[in-house]
PyMOL Python script that loads the backbone (N, CA, C, O; Angstrom):
from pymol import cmd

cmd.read_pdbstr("""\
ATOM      1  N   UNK A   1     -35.948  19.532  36.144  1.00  0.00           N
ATOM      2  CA  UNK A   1     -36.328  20.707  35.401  1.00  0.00           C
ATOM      3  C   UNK A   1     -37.368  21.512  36.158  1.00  0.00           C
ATOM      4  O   UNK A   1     -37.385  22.729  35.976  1.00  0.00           O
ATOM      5  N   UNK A   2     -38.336  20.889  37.083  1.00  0.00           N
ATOM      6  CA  UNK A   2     -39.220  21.556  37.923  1.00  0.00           C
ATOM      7  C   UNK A   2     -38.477  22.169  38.867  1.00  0.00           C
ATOM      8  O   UNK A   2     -39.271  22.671  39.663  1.00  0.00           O
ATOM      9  N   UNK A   3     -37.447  22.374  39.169  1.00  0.00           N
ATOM     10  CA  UNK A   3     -36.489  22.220  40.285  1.00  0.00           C
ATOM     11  C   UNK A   3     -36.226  24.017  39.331  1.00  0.00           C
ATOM     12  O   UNK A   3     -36.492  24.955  40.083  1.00  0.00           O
ATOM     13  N   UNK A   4     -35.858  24.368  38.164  1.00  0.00           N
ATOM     14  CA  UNK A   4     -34.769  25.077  37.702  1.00  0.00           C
ATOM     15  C   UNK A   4     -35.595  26.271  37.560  1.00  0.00           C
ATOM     16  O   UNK A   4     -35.034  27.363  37.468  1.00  0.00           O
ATOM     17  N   UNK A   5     -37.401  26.147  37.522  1.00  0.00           N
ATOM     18  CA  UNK A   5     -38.302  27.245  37.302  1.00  0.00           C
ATOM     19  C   UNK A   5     -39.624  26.101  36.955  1.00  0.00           C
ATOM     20  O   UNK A   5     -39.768  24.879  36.959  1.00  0.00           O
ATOM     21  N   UNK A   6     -40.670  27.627  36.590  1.00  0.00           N
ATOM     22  CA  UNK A   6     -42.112  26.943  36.706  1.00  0.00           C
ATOM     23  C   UNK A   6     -41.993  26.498  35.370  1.00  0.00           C
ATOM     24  O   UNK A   6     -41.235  26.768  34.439  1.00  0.00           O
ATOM     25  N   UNK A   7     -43.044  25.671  35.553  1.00  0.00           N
ATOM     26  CA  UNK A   7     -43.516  24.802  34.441  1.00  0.00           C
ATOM     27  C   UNK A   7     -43.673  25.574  32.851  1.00  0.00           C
ATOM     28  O   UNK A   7     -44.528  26.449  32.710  1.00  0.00           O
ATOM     29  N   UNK A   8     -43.088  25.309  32.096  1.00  0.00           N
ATOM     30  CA  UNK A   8     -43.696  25.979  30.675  1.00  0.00           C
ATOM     31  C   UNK A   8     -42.796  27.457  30.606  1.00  0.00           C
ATOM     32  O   UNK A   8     -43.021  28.277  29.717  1.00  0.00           O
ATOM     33  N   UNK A   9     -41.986  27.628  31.428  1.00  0.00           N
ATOM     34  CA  UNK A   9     -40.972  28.850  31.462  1.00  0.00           C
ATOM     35  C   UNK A   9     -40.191  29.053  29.891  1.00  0.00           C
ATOM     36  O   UNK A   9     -39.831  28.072  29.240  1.00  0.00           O
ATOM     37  N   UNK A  10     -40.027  30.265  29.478  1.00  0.00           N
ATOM     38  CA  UNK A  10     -39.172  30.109  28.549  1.00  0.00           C
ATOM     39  C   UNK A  10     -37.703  30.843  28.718  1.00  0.00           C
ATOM     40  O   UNK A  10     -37.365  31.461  29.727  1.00  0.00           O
ATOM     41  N   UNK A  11     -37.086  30.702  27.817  1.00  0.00           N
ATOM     42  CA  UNK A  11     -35.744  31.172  27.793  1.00  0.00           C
ATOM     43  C   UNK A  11     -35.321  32.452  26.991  1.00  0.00           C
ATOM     44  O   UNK A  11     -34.992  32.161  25.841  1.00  0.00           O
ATOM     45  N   UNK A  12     -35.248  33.651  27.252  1.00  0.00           N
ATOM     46  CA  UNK A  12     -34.837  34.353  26.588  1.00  0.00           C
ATOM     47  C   UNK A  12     -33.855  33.819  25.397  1.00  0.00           C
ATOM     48  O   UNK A  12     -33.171  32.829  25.659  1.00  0.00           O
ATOM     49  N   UNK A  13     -33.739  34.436  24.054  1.00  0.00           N
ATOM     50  CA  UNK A  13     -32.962  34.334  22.969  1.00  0.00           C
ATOM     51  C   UNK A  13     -31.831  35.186  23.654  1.00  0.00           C
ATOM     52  O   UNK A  13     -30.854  34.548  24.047  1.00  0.00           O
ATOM     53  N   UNK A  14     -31.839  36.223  23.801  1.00  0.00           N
ATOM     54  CA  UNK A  14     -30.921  36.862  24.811  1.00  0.00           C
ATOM     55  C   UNK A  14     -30.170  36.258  25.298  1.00  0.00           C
ATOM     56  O   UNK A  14     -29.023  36.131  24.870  1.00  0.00           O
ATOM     57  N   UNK A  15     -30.667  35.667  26.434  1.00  0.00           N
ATOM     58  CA  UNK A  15     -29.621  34.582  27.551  1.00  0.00           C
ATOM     59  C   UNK A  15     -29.049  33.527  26.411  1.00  0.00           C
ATOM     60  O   UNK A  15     -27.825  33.398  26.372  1.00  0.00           O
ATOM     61  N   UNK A  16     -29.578  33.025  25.799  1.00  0.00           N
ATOM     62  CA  UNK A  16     -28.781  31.726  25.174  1.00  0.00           C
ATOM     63  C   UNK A  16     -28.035  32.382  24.312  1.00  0.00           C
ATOM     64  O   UNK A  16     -26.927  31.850  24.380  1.00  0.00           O
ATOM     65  N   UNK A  17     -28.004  33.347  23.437  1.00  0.00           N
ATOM     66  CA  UNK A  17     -26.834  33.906  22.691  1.00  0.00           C
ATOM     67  C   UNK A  17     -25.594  34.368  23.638  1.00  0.00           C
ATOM     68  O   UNK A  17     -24.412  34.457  23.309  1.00  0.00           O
ATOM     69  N   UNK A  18     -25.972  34.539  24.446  1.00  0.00           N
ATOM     70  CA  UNK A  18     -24.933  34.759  25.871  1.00  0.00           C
ATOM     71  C   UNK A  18     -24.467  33.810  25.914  1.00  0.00           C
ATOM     72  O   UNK A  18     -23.258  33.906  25.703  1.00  0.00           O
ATOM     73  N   UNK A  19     -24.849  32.677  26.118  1.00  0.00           N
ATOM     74  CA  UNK A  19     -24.055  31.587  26.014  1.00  0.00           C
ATOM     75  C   UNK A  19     -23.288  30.551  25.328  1.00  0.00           C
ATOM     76  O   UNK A  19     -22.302  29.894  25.661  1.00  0.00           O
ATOM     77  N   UNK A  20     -24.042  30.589  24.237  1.00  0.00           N
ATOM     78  CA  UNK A  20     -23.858  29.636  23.403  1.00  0.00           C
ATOM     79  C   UNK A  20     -21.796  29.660  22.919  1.00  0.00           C
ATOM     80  O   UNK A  20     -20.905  28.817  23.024  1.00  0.00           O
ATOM     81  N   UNK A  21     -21.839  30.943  22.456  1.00  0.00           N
ATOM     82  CA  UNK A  21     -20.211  31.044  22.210  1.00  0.00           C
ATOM     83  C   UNK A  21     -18.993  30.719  23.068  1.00  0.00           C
ATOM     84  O   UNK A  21     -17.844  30.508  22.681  1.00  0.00           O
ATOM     85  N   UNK A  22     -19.502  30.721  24.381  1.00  0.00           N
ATOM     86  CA  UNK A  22     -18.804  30.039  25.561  1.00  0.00           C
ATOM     87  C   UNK A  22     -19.197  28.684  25.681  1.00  0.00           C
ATOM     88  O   UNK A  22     -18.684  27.966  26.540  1.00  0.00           O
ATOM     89  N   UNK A  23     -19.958  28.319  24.990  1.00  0.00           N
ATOM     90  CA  UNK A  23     -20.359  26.535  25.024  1.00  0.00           C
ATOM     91  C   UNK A  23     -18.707  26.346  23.475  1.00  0.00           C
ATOM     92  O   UNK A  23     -17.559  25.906  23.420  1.00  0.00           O
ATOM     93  N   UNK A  24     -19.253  26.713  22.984  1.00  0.00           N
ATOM     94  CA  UNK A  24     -18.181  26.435  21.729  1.00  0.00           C
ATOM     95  C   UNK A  24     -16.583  26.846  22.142  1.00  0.00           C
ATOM     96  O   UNK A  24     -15.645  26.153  21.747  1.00  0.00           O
ATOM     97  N   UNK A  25     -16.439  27.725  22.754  1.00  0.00           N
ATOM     98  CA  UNK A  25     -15.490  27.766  22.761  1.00  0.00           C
ATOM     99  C   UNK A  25     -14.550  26.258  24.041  1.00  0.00           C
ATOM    100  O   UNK A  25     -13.487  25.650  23.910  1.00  0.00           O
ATOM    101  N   UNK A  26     -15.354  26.225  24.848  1.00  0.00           N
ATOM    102  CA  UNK A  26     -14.986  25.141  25.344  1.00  0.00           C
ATOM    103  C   UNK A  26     -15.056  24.137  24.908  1.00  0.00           C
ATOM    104  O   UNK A  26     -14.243  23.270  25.230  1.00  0.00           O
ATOM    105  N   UNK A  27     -15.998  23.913  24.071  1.00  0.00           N
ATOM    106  CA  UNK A  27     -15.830  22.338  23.446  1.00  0.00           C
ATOM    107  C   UNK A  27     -14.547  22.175  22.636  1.00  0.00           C
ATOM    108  O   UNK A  27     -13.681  21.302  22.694  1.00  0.00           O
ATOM    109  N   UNK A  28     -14.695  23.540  21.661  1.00  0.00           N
ATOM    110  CA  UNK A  28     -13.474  23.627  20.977  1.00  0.00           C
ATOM    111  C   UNK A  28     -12.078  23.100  21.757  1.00  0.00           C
ATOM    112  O   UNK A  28     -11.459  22.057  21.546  1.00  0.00           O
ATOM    113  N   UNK A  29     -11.825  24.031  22.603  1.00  0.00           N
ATOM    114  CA  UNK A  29     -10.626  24.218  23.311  1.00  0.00           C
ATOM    115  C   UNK A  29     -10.151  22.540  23.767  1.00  0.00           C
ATOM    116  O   UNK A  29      -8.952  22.273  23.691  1.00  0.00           O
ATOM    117  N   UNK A  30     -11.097  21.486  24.216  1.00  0.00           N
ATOM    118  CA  UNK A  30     -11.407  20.491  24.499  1.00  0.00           C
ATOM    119  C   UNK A  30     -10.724  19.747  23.430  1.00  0.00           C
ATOM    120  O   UNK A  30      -9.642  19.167  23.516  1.00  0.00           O
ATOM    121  N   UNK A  31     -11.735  19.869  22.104  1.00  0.00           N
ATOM    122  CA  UNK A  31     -10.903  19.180  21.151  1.00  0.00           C
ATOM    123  C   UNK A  31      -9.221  19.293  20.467  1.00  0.00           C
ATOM    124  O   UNK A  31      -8.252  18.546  20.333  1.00  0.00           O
ATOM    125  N   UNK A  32      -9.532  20.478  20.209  1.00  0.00           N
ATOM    126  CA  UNK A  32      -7.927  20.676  20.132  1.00  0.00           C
ATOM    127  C   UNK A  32      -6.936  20.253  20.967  1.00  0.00           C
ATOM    128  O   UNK A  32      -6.038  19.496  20.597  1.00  0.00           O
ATOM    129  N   UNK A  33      -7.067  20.797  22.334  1.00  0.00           N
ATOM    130  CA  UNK A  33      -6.303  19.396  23.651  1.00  0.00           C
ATOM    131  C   UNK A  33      -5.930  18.560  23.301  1.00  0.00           C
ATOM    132  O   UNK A  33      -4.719  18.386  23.172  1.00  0.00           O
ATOM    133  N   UNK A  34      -7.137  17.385  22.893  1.00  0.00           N
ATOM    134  CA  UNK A  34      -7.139  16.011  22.474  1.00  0.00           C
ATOM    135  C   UNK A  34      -6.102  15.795  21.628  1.00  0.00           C
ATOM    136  O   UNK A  34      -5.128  15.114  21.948  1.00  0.00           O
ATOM    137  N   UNK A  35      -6.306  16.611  19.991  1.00  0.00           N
ATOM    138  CA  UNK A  35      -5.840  16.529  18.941  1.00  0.00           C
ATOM    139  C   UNK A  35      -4.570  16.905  19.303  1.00  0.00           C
ATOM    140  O   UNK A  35      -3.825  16.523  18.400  1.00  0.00           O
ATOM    141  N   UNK A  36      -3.864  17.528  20.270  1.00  0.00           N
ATOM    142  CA  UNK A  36      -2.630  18.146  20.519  1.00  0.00           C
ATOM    143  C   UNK A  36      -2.174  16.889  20.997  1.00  0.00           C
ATOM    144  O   UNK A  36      -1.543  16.212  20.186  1.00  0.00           O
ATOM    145  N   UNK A  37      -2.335  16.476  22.014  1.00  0.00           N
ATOM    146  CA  UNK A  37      -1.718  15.474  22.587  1.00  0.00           C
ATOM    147  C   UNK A  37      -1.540  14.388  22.328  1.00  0.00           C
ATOM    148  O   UNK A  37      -0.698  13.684  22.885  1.00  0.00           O
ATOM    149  N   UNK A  38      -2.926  13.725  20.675  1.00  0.00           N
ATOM    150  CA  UNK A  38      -2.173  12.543  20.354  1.00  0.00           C
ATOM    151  C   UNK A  38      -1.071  13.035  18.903  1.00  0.00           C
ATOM    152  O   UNK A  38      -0.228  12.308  18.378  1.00  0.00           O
ATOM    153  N   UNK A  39      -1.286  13.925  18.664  1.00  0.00           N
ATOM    154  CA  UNK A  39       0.454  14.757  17.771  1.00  0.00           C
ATOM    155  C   UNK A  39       1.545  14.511  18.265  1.00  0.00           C
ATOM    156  O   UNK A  39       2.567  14.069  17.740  1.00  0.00           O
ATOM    157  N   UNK A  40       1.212  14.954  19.835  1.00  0.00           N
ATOM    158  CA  UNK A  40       2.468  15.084  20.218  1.00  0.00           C
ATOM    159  C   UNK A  40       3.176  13.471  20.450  1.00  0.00           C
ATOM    160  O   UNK A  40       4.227  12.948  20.080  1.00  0.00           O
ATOM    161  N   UNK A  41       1.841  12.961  21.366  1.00  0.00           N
ATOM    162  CA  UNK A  41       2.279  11.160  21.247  1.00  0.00           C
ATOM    163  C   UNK A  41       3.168  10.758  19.941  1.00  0.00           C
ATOM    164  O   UNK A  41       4.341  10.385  19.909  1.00  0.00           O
ATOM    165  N   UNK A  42       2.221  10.954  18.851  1.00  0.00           N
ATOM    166  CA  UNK A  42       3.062  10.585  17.742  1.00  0.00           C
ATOM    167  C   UNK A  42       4.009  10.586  17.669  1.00  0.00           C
ATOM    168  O   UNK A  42       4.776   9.625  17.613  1.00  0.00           O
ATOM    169  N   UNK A  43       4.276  11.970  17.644  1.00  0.00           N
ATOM    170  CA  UNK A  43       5.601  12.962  16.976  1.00  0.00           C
ATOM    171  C   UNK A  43       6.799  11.744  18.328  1.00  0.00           C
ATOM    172  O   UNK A  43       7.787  11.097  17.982  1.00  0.00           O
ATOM    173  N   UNK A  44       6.454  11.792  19.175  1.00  0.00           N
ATOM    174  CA  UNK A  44       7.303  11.442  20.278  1.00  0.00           C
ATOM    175  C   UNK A  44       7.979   9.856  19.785  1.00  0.00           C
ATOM    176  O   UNK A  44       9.175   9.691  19.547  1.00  0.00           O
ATOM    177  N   UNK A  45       6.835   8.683  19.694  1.00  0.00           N
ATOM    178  CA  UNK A  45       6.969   7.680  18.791  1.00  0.00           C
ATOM    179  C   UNK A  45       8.015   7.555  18.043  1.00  0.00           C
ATOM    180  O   UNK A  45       9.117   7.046  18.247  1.00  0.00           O
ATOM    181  N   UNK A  46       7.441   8.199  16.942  1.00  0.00           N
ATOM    182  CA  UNK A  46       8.636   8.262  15.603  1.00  0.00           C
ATOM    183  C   UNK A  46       9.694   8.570  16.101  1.00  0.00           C
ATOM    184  O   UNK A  46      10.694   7.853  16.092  1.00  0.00           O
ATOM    185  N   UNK A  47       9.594   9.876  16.687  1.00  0.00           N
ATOM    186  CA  UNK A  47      11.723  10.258  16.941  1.00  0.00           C
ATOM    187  C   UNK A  47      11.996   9.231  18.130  1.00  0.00           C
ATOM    188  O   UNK A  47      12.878   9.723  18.833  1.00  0.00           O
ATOM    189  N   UNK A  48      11.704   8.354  18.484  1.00  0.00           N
ATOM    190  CA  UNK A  48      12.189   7.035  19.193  1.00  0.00           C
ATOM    191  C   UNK A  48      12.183   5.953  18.397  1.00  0.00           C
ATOM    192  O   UNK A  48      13.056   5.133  18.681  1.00  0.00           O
ATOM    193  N   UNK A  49      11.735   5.779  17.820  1.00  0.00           N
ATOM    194  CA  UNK A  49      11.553   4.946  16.554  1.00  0.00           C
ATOM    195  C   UNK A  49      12.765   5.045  15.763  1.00  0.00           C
ATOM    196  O   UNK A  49      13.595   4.141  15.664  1.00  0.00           O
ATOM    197  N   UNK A  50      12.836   6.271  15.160  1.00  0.00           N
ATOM    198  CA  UNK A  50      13.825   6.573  14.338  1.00  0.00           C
ATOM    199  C   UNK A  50      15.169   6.585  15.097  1.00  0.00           C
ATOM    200  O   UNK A  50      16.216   6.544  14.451  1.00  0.00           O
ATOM    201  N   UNK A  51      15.177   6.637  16.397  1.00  0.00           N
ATOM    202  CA  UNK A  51      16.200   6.596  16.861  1.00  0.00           C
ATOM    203  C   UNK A  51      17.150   5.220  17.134  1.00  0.00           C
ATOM    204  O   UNK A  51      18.322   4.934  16.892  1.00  0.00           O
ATOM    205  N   UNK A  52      16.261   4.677  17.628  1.00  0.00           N
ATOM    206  CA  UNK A  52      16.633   3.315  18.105  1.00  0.00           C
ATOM    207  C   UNK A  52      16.888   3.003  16.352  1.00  0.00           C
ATOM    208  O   UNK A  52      17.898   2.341  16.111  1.00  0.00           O
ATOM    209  N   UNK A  53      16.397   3.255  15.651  1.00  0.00           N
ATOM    210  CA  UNK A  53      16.984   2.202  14.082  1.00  0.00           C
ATOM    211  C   UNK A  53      18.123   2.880  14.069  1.00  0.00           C
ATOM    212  O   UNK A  53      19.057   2.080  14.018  1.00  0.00           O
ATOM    213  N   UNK A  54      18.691   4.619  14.102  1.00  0.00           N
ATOM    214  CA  UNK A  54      19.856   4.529  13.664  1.00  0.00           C
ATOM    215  C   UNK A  54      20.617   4.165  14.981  1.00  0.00           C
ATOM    216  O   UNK A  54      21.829   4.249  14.780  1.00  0.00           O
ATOM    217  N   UNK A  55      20.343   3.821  16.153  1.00  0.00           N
ATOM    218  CA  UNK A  55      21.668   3.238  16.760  1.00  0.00           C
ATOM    219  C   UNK A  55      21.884   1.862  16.875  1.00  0.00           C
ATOM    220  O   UNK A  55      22.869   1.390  17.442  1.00  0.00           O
ATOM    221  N   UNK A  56      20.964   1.178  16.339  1.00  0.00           N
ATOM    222  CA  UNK A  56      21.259   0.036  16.069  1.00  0.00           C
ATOM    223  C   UNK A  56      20.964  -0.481  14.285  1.00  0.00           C
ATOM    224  O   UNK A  56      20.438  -1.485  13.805  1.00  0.00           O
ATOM    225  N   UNK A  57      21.495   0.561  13.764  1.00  0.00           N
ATOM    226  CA  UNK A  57      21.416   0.012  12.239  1.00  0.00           C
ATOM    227  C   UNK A  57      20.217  -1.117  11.285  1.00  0.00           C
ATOM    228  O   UNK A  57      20.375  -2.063  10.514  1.00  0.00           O
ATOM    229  N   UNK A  58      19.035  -0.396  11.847  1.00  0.00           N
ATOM    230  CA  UNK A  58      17.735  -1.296  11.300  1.00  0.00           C
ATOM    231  C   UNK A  58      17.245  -0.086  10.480  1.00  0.00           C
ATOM    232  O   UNK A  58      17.305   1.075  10.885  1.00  0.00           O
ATOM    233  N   UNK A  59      16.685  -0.527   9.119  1.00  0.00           N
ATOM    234  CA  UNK A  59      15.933  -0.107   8.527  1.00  0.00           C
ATOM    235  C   UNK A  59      14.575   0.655   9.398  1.00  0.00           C
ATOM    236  O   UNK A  59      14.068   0.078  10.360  1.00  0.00           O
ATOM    237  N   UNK A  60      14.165   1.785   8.997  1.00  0.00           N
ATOM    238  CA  UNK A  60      12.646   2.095   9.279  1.00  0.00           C
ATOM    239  C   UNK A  60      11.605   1.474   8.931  1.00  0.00           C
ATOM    240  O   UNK A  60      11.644   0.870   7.858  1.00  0.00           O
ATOM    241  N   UNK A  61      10.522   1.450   9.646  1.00  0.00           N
ATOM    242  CA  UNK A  61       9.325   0.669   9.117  1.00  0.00           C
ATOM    243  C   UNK A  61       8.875   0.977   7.986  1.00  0.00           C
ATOM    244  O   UNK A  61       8.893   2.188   7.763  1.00  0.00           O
ATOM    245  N   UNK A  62       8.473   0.326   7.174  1.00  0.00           N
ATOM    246  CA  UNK A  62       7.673   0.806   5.811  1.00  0.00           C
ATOM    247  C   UNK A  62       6.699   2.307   5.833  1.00  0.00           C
ATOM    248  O   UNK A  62       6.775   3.328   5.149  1.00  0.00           O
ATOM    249  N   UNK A  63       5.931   1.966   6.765  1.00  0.00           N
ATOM    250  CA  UNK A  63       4.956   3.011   7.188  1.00  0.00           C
ATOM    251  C   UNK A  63       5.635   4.580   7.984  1.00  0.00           C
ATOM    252  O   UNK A  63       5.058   5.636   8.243  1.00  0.00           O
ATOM    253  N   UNK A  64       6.677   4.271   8.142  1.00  0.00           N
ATOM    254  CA  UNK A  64       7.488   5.554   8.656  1.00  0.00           C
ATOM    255  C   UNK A  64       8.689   6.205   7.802  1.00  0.00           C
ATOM    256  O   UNK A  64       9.145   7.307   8.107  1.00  0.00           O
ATOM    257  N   UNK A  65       9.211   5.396   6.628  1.00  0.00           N
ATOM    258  CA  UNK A  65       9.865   5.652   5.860  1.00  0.00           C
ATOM    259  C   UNK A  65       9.266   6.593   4.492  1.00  0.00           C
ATOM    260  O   UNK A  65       8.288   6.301   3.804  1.00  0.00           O
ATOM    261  N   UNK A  66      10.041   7.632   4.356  1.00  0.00           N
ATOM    262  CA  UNK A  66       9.806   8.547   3.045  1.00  0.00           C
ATOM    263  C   UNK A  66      10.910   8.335   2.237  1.00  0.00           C
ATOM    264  O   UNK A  66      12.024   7.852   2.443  1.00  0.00           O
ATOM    265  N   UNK A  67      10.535   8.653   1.585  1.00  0.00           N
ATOM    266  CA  UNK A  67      12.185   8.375   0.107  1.00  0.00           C
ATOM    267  C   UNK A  67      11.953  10.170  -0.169  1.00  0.00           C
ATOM    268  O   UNK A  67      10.963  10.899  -0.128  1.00  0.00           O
ATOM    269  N   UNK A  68      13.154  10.357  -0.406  1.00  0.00           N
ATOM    270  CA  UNK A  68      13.455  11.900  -0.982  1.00  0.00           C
ATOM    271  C   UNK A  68      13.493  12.096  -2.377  1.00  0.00           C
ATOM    272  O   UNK A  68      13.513  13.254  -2.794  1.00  0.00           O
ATOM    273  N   UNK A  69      13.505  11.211  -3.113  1.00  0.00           N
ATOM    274  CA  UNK A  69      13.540  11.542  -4.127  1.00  0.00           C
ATOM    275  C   UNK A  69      11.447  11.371  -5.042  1.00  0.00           C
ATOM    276  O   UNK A  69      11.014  11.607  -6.170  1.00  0.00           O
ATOM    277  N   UNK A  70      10.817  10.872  -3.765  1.00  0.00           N
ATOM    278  CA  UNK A  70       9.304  11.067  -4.209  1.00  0.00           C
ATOM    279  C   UNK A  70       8.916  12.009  -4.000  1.00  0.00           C
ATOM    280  O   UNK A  70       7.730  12.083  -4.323  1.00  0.00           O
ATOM    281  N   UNK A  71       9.501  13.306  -3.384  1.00  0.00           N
ATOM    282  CA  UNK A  71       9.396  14.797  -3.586  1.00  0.00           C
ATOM    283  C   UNK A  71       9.179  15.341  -4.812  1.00  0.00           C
ATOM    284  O   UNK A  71      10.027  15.030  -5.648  1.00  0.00           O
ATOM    285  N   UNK A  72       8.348  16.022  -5.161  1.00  0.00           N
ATOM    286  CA  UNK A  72       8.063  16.820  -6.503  1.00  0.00           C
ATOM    287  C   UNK A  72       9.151  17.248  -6.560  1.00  0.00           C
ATOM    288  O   UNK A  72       9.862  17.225  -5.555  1.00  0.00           O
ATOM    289  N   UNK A  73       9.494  17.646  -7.479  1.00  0.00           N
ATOM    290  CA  UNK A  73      11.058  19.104  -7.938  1.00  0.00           C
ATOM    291  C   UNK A  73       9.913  20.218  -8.459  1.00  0.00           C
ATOM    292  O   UNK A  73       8.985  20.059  -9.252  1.00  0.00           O
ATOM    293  N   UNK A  74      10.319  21.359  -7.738  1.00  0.00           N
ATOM    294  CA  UNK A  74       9.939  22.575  -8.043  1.00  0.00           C
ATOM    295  C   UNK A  74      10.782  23.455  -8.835  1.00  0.00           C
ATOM    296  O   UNK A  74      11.139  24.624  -8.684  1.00  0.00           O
ATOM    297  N   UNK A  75      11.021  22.499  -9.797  1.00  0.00           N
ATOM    298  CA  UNK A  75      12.302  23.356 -10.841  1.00  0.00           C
ATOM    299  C   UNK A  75      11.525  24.114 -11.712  1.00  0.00           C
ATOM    300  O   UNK A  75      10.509  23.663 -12.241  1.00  0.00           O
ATOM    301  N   UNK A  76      12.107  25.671 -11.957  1.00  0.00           N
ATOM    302  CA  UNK A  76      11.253  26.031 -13.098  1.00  0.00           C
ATOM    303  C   UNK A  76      11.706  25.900 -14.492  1.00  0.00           C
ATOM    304  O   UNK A  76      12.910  26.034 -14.712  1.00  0.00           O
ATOM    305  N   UNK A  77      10.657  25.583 -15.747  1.00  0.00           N
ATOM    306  CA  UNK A  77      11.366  25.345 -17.249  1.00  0.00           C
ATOM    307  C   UNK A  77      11.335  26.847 -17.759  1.00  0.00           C
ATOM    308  O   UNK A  77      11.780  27.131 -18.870  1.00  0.00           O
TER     309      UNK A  77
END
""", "prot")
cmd.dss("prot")
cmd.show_as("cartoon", "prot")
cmd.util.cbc("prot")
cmd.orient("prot")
């Protein structure tokens, strides 16, 4: 930090509002990445998953199976 300016220096509010939104936006961008790619892992999973059961005639796992008929009905009375 002695290295970056003198001792007891301060920082404009200025300069750091300059920055700060480019700090966020990269972190952001960062996370979302992350979050994208284990989706996509997923997503990838299952439709192999699901695949291999229907070509070899196995049930889905409990945890990957939906029933259609636990769908609400959006019928109107």
């Amino acid at each position: 930090m002695q290295q970056l300016g003198p001792a007891g220096s301060r920082v404009p509010v200025k300069n750091v509002a300059k920055v700060v939104p480019v700090v966020g936006i990269l972190i952001g961008a960062g996370m979302n990445s992350a979050v994208l790619g284990r989706v996509a892992a997923d997503a990838q999973r299952f439709c192999q998953t699901r695949f291999l059961c229907d070509k070899y005639g196995l049930p889905l796992p409990a945890a990957l199976a939906t029933d259609q008929d636990d769908d609400p009905q959006t019928d109107a009375m």
